[in-house]
N, C-alpha and C positions, 0 to 999 in steps of 0.2 A: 672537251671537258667543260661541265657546265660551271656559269661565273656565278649564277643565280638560280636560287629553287624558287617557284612559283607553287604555293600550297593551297589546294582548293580546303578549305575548315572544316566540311563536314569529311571528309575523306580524312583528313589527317585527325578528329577526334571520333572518326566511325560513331556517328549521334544519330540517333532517329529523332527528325524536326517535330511529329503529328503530337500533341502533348503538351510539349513545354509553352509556359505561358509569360510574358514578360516579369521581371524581378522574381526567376524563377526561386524557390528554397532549395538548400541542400538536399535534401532527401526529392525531390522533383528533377534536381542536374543529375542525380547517383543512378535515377531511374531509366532517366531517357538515353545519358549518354554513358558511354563503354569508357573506363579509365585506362588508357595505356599507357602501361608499367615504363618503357623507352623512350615515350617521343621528347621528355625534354633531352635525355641524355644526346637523341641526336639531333637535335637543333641548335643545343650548345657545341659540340663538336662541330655541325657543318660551319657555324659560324664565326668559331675560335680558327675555322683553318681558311677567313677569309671570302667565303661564298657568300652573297645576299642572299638574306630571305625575306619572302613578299608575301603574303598573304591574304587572298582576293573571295570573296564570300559572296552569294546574293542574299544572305541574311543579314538584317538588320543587328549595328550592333550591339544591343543588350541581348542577343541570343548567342553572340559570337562571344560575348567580351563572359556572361557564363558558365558556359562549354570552356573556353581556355583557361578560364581561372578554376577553376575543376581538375583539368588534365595536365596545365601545366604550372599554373600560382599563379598567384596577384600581379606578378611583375612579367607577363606573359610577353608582352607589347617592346620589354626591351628588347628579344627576342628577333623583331623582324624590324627589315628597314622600312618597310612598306604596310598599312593594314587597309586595304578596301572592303567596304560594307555594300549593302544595296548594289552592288557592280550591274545586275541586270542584264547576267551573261543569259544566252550566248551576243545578245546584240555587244557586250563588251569589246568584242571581235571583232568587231563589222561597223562600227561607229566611229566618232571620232571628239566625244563630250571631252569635256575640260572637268577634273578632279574639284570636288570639293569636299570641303572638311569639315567632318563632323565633331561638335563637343560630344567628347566623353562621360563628362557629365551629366548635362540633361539631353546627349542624342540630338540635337535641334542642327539644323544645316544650314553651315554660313553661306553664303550668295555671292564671296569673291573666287575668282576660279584660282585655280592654283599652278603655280609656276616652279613649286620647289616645295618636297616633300621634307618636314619637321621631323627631329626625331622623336617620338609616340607619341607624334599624329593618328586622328585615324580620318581616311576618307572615305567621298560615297563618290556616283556616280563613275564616269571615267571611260576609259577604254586602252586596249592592250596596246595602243599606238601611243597614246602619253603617256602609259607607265613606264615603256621603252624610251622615247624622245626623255622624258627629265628624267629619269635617272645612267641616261647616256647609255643605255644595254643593246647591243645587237642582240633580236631573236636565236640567232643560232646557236648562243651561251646560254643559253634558260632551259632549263627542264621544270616544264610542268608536272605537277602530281594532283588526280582527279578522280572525280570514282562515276564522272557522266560523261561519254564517249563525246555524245553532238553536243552538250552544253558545256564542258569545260574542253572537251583536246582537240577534236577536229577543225575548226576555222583558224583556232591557237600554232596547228600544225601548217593546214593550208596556205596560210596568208601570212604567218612570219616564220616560218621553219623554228618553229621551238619544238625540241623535243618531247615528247612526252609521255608521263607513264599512270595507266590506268589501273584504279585502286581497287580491285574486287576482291571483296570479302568473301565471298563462297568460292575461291580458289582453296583456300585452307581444309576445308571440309572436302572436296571434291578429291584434293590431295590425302587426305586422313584416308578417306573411304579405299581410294585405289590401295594403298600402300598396308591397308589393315583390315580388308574385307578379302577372304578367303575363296568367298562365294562368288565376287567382283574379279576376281582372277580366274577362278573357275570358267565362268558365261564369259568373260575376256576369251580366251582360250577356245572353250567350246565353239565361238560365236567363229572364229577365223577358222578351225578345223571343216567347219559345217560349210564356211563359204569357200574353201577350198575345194572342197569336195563336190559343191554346186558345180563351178566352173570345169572340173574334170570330168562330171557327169557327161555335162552340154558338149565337152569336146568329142566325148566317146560316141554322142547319139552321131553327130554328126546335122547333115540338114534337114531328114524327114523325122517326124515326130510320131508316133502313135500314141492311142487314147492313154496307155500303159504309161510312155514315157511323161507326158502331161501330169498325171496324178499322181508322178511319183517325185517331179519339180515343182509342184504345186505344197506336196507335203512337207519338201525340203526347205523350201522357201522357208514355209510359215516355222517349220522348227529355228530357221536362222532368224526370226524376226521374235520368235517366242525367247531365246538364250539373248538376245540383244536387247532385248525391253526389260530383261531381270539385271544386265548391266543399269541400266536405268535408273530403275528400282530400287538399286542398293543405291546408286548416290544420292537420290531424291525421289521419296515416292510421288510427291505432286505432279513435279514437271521433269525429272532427268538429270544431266545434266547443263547447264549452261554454254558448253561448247558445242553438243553435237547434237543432228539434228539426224535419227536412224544412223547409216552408216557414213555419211556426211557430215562438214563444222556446220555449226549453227551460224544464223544471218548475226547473232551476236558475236563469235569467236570471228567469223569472215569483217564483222566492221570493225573490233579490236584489231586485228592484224594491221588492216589497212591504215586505220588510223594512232594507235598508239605504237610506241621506239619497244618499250618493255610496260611489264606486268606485274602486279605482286599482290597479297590478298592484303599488306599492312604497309603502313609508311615504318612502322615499327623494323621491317626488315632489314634496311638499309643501315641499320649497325653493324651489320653482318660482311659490309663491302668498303674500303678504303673511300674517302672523300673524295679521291679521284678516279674513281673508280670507274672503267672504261666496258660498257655492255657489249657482246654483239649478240646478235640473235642467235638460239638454236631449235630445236623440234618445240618446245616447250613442254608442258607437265600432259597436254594432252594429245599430243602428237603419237601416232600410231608407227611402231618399229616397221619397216620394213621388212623382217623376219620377225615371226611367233616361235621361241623356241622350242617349244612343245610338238608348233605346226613341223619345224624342220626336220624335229627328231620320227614322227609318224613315218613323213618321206622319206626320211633313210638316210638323213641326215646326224651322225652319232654325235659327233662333237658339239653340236649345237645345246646340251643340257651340261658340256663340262664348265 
C-alpha cells in the first residue's frame, strides 16, 4: 500500500507546455491546459486518509504554480507536502543535489541547501534520494504517477523500487474506438478468422509448395494485412494504435509493461478505486483473448456466442 503519491504536474493537469508564456492570462491557462473536473476531489480525499503528496515538475514554477491555480485554486500548494520545480528529471534519479528553495514570489533561488522541507515551500533542484532521506519514505511506499516512461518512471522504478503508474491519455480514445466502432470489431474479427485460416491452409499443403499454393498465401497474407491496417485506421489514421505494432505490442506497450506497476489515460480515474486500493495486473485494455468468439463459433464451436 502506497504511503506516498509522487505526481509528475503535467500528467496530473494533462497541459500542453509549447505556448504558454510566463504571467500567463486567463484565457492563455483555459487554452493550453485541460481543466479536470476531479483532481481536487482526489487529492483531498488521498490526503484526508493520511497519504503524502509530492509533487516533482521540470517546469519552472510560474508555469507550475499557473496550471494548478487553474485546475485546482489559489490554495493548491496546501495540497502537497512536497513541491519541486526545475527537478531536471530524469538526472533527478541518478544524482544526488541537495534541494533548494524557491521564493514564490519572485521565483529567485536561495543558495542554502535544504535539510527539512517547510510547509508551502516550493523547491528546485534535488533528487529522488533526498526527497526520500528527508522526509523519512522508503521507495517501496511511493507510487509515482507520470505520463514519460524513461523521464519520470523507469530509473524511479530501477534504482528505488517505487511503484509506478504511467499517465496516457490516448488510452481513453483507443478504449472509446474498441468499445464503439462496429467496423473495429468487424476487421478485429475478420483479421483472426483470415489468420486462422492462413495457418490451416500451411498445415494442409504440407512441405512442398507449388506456384498455385504461393499465390494463393501471398493473396491471403496481403488480405490479413489489408483487415489489420483498417483496425488501425479506425483508432488512428496517422499512426494506429499506440500499442501494437501489425500483429505484435508496440516497442511502446513492450516498454510500459516492463517498466510501469499500472496504467490509466487520467489521474482523474483513481476516484473510482478505494485509497487503498491494491492493483494486480491483468491482459489489460489491449491484450488479445485467447479465443475469438466468432473464430470459435466458425470451428464448430456453438457455445462460444452464448
Amino acid at each position: 500500500l502506497a504511503m506516498a503519491l509522487l505526481f509528475n504536474a503535467c500528467a496530473s493537469m494533462y497541459c500542453a507546455v509549447v505556448g504558454l508564456r510566463p504571467d500567463p492570462s486567463p484565457k492563455d491557462v483555459e487554452k493550453y491546459i485541460e481543466f479536470p473536473h476531479h483532481l481536487r476531489e482526489i487529492l483531498e480525499r488521498f490526503k484526508s486518509s493520511g497519504k503524502k503528496l509530492w509533487l516533482v515538475s521540470n517546469s519552472q514554477f510560474w508555469y507550475v504554480d499557473g496550471g494548478m491555480k487553474h485546475v485546482i485554486g489559489d490554495d493548491w500548494r496546501d495540497l502537497f507536502e512536497v513541491v519541486v520545480v526545475g527537478a531536471g528529471k530524469p538526472g533527478f534519479y541518478t544524482n544526488d543535489n541537495p534541494f533548494r528553495e524557491v521564493s514564490a514570489r519572485t521565483g529567485r533561488i536561495k543558495f542554502k541547501p535544504i535539510e527539512q522541507f517547510e510547509e508551502g515551500g516550493v523547491y528546485t533542484q534535488g533528487s529522488i534520494k533526498q526527497l526520500l532521506r528527508i522526509t523519512k519514505t522508503s521507495g517501496e511506499k511511493v507510487l509515482y504517477l507520470g505520463d514519460s516512461i524513461f523521464a519520470d518512471l523507469s530509473e524511479a522504478r530501477r534504482s528505488y523500487g517505487i511503484a509506478t503508474g504511467a499517465v496516457i491519455h490516448e488510452v481513453k480514445e483507443e478504449m472509446d474506438k474498441q468499445k464503439g466502432s462496429a467496423m473495429w470489431r468487424y476487421a478485429r474479427h475478420t483479421t483472426h478468422v483470415l489468420s486462422h485460416s492462413f495457418r490451416l491452409i500451411q498445415e494442409e499443403m504440407g512441405l512442398s509448395r507449388s506456384g498455385d499454393d504461393i499465390e494463393l498465401l501471398d493473396k491471403l497474407e496481403s488480405e490479413v494485412n489489408r483487415w489489420r491496417d483498417i483496425q488501425e485506421q479506425v483508432i488512428n489514421a496517422n499512426f494506429g494504435s499506440i500499442f501494437r505494432a501489425g500483429d505484435a505490442v508496440s516497442k511502446f506497450a513492450a516498454s510500459m509493461k516492463r517498466h510501469a506497476d499500472l496504467y490509466t489515460s487520467s489521474v482523474e480515474n483513481l476516484r473510482f478505486y478505494s485509497t487503498e486500493q491494491r492493483f494486480y495486473p491483468d491482459g489489460g485494455h489491449e491484450s488479445v483473448p485467447f479465443n475469438d468468439p466468432l473464430l470459435d463459433y466458425i470451428i464448430g464451436d456453438d457455445s462460444a456466442l452464448l
